[in-house]
Backbone bond lengths (Angstrom), bond angles and torsions (degrees), N, CA, C in turn:
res aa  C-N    CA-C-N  psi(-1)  N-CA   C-N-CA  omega(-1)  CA-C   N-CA-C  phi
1 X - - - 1.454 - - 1.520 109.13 -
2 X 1.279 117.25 153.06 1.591 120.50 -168.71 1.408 84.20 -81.09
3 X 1.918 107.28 -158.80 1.160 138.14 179.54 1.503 111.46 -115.56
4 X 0.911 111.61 33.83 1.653 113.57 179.38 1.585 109.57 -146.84
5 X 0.975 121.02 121.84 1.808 129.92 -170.83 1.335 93.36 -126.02
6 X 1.792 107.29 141.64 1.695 125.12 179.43 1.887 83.48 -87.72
7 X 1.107 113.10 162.19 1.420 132.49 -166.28 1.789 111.57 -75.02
8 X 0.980 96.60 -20.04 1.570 103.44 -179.00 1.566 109.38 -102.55
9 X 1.243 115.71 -0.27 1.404 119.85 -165.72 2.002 94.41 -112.40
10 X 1.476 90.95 -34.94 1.998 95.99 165.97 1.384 83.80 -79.30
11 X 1.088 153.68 -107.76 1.650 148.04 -126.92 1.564 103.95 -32.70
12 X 1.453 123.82 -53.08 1.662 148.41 -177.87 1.480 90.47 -50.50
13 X 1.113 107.87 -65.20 1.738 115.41 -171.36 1.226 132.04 -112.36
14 X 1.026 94.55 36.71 1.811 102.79 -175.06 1.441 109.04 -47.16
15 X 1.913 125.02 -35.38 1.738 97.28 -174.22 1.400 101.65 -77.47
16 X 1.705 122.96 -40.25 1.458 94.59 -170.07 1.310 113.93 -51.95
17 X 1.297 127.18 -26.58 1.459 136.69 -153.87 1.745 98.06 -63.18
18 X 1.530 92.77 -30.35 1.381 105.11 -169.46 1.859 114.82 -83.27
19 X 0.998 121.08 -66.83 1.314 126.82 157.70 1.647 100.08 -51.35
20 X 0.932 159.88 32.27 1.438 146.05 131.64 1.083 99.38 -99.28
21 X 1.315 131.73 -70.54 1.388 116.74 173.10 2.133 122.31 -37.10
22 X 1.092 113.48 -37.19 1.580 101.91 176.84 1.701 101.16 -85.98
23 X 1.104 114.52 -14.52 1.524 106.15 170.09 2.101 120.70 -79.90
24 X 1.159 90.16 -56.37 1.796 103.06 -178.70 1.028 113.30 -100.67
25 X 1.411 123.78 3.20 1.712 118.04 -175.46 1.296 127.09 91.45
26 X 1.005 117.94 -147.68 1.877 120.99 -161.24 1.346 100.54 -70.78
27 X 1.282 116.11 144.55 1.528 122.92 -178.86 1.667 117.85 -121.68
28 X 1.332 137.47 103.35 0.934 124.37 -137.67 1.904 89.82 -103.22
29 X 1.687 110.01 151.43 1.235 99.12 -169.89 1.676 110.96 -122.03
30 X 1.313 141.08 161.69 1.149 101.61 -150.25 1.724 90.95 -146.40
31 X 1.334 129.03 148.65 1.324 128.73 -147.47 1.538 94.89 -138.14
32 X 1.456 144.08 90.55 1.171 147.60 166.47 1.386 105.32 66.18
33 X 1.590 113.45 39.19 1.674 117.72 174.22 1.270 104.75 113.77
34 X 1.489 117.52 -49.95 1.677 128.33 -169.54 1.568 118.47 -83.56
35 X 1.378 106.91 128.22 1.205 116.68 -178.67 1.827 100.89 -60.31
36 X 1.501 96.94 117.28 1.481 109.28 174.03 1.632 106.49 -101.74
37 X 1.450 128.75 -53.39 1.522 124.59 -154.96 1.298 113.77 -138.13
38 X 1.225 133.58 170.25 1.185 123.56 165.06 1.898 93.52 -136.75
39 X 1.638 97.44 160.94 1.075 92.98 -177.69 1.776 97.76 -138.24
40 X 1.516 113.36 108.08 1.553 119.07 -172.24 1.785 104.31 -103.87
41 X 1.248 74.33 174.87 2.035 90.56 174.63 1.260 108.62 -76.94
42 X 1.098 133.74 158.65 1.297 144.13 -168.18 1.531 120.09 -71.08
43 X 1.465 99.28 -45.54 1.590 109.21 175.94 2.004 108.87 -66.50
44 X 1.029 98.26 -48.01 1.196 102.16 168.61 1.049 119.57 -38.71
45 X 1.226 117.23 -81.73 2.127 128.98 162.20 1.542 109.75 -35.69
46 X 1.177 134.98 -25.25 1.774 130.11 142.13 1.230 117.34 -35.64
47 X 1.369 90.59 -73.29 1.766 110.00 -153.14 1.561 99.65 -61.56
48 X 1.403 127.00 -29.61 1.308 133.02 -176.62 1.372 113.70 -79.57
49 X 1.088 129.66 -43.85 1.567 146.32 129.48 1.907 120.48 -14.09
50 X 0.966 113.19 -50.95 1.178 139.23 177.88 1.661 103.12 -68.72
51 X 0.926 97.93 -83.53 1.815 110.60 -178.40 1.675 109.02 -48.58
52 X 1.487 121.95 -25.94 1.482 115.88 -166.32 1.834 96.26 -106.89
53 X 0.959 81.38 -6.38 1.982 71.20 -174.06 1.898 97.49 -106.82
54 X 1.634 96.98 122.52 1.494 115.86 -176.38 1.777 95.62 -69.34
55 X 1.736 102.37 153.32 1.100 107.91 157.56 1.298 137.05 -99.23
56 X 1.336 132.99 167.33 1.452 127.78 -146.82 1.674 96.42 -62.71
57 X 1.643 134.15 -47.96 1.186 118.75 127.67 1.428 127.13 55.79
58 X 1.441 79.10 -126.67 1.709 118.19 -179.36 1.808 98.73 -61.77
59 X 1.018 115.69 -36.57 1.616 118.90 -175.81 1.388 115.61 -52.85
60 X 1.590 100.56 -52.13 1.600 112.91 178.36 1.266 126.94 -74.24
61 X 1.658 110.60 -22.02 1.683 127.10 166.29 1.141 120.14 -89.54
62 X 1.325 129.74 13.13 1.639 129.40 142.00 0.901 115.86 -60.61
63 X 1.783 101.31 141.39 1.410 114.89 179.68 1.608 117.86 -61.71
64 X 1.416 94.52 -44.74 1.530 123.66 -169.45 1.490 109.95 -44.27
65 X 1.155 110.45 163.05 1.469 104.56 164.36 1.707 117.94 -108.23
66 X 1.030 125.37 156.02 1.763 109.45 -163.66 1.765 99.61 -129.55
67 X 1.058 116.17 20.19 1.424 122.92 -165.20 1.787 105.14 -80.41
68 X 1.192 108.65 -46.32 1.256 102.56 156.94 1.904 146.12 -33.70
69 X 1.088 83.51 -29.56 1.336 83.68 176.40 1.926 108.84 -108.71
70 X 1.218 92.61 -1.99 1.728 91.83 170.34 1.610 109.40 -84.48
71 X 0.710 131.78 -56.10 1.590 147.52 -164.03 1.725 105.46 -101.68
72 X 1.606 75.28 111.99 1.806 96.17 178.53 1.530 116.85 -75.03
73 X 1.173 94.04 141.74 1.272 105.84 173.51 1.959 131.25 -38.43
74 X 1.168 95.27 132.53 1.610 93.86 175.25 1.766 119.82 -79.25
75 X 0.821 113.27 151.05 1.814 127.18 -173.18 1.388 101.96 -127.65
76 X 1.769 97.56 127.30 1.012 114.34 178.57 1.806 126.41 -52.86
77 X 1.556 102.71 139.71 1.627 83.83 -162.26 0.933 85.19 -116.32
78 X 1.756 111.17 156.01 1.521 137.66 -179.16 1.727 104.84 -100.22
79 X 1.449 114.09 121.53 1.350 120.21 -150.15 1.550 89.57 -103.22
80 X 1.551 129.82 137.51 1.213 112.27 163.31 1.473 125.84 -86.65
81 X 1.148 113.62 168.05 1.946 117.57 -166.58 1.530 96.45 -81.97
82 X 1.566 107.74 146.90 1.626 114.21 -168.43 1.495 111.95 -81.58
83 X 1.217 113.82 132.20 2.021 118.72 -174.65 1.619 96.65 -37.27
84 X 1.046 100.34 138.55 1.374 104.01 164.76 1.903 104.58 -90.22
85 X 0.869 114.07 140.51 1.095 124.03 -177.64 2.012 120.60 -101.40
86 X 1.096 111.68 -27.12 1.674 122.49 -173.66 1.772 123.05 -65.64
C-alpha cells in the first residue's frame, strides 16, 4: 500500500492506518483528492518540534523586533461628550 489514504479509507482503517504509519512513516491523508493530514510517529512529531522551536538564546539575538505579536491591539474608543455645566 502507498503512503497516501482517501479519508474514508483512514476512517475504515484507522489501526492499519496506524501501524503503517509507525512502521513506514508519514502517512499522508487525503480529502476529495487534496492532501489534508498527515499522520506520523510520535517521536518523529518531537524531534520536529524540537528542531523548529528557537531557544530562549536565539530568541533574544534576533535582530527583529517581536513585540508585535505580544501586545494586542488597541480599539477604537468612543469618548463621551463633556457635562455641560451652564
Amino acid at each position: 500500500m502507498s503512503n497516501v489514504w482517501q479519508v474514508q479509507d483512514a476512517k475504515a482503517r484507522f489501526s492499519e492506518l496506524l501501524e503503517t504509519s509507525l512502521v513506514k512513516g508519514p502517512q499522508i491523508v487525503t480529502k476529495r483528492g487534496v492532501e489534508a493530514a498527515v499522520l506520523v510517529p510520535i517521536e518523529q512529531w518531537r524531534q520536529l518540534e524540537r528542531t523548529n522551536k528557537p531557544s530562549l538564546k536565539e530568541l533574544l539575538l534576533t535582530p527583529e523586533a517581536r513585540t508585535d505579536t505580544l501586545t494586542p491591539q488597541r480599539k477604537a474608543r468612543r469618548r463621551r461628550k463633556p457635562p455641560d455645566f451652564k
